[in-house]
Structure formats: C-alpha cells, structure tokens
C-alpha positions as CSV (number, residue, x, y, z in Angstrom):
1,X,129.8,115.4,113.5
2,X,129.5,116.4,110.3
3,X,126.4,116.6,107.8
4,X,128.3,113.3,105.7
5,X,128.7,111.3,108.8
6,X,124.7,112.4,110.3
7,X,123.5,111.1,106.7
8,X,125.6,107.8,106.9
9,X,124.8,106.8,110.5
10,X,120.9,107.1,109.5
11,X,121.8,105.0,106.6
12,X,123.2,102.4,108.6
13,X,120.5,102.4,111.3
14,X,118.4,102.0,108.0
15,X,120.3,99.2,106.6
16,X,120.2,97.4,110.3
17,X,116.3,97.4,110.8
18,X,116.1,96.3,107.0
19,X,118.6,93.2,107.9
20,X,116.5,92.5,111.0
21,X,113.1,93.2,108.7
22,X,114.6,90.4,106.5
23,X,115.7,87.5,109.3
24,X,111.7,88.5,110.4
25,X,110.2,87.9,107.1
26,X,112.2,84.6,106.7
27,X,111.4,83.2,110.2
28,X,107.5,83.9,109.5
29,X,107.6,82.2,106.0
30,X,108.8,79.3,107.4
31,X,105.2,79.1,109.2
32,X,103.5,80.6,106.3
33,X,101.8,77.9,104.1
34,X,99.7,78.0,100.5
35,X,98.6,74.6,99.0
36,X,98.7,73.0,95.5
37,X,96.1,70.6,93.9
38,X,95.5,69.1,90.9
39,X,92.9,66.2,89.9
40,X,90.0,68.4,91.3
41,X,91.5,68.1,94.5
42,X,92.0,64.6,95.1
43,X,96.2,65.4,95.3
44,X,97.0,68.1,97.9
45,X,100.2,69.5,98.5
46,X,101.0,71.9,101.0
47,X,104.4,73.9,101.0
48,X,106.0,76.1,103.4
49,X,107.1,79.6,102.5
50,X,110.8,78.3,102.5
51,X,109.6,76.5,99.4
52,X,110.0,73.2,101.1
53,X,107.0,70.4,100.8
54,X,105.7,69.7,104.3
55,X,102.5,67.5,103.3
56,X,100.9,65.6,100.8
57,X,97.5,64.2,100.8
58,X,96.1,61.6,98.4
59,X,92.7,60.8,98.1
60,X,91.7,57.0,97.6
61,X,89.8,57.7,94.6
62,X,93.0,59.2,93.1
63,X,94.6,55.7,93.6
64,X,94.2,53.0,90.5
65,X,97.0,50.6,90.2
66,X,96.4,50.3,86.9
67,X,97.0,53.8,86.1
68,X,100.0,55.0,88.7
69,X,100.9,57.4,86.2
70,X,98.3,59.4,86.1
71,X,98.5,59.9,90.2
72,X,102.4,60.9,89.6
73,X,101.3,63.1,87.0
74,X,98.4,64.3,89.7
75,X,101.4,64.6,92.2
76,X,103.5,66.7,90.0
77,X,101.2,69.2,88.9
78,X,100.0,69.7,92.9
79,X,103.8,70.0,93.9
80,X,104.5,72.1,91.2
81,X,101.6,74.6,91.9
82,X,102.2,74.7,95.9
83,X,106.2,75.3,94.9
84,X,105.1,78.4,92.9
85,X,102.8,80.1,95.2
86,X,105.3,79.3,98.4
87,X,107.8,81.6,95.9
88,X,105.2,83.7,95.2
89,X,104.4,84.3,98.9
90,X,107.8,84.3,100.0
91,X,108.3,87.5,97.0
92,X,105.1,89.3,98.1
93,X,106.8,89.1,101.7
94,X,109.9,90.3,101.0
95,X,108.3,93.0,98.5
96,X,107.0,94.4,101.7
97,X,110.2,94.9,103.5
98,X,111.8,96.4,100.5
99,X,108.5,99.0,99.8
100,X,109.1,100.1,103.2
101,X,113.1,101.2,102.6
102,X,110.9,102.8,99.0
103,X,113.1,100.1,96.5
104,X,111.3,98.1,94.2
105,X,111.9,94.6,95.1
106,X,114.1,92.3,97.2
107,X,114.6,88.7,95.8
108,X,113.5,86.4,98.4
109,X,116.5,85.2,100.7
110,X,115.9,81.5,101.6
C-alpha cells in the first residue's frame, strides 16, 4: 500500500467516526432542552435542541381577556428566546464534534 492510499484510508476512518459523531450529536439534542420566558416568567417555553417547541406554560396571572395581546406578545418573546438558545445549543454541540476533527465550526444538521 502506498504512503497516498495509508493517508486516505485514515482520512476516511476519520470522516466515518465524524458522520457517526454527527447522527450522536443530533440524536442527544433531540433530548436536550433550554427554556424561554418573558413577562418575568409568567410565559414559559421549553424547546428541544431540534428547535422544535415541546411545551408551553402560562401562568393565570398572565391571562386578562381584556388584554390578549399582550399574552401573545408574552408568548412570542418566550418562543422566540427558547428558539434561539435550542440553535444555540444545538451549534455549541456540533462545535464540539467539529473541534475534535481541529475545524472551526459545523453548521448544525437538523
């Protein structure tokens, strides 16, 4: 075997246990979960690291039927922060798998 092919079959083994590093990574973040709030905490959100919504909690006090738009605007902003820490979490996970292979960063795959 020559010195070419030695270099390219590590390669591949290297690419292989980054692909299974990968399906690994996205298989946890679908258990991984970070929450959003807004209103001091009276609208909870809580999204997966597949950036999917999996609960919302809304406190009675939150609730005034003469002012629903305020609690859509409460269940916006807590949507909207769990969405962006889920892609933040789901970037931090894959940063890992790419710092081991030494590149800079792997978009997350979802």
């Amino acid at each position: 075997m020559s010195y070419n092919n030695m270099n390219m079959g590590k390669m591949m083994k290297q690419i292989q246990k980054v692909q299974a590093d990968i399906m690994r990574v996205q298989e946890e973040l679908k258990s991984m979960t970070v929450e959003g709030t807004a209103g001091g905490g009276v609208v909870k959100v809580t999204a997966n690291g597949h950036q999917e919504v999996v609960a919302i909690e809304i406190s009675p006090e939150a609730v005034d039927p003469d002012d629903v738009e305020m609690l859509q605007d409460l269940v916006l902003a807590a949507v909207n922060e769990a969405l962006r820490k889920a892609q933040e979490l789901a970037a931090g996970e894959m940063g890992k798998v790419a710092g081991s292979m030494g590149l800079p960063g792997l978009p997350p795959m979802i």
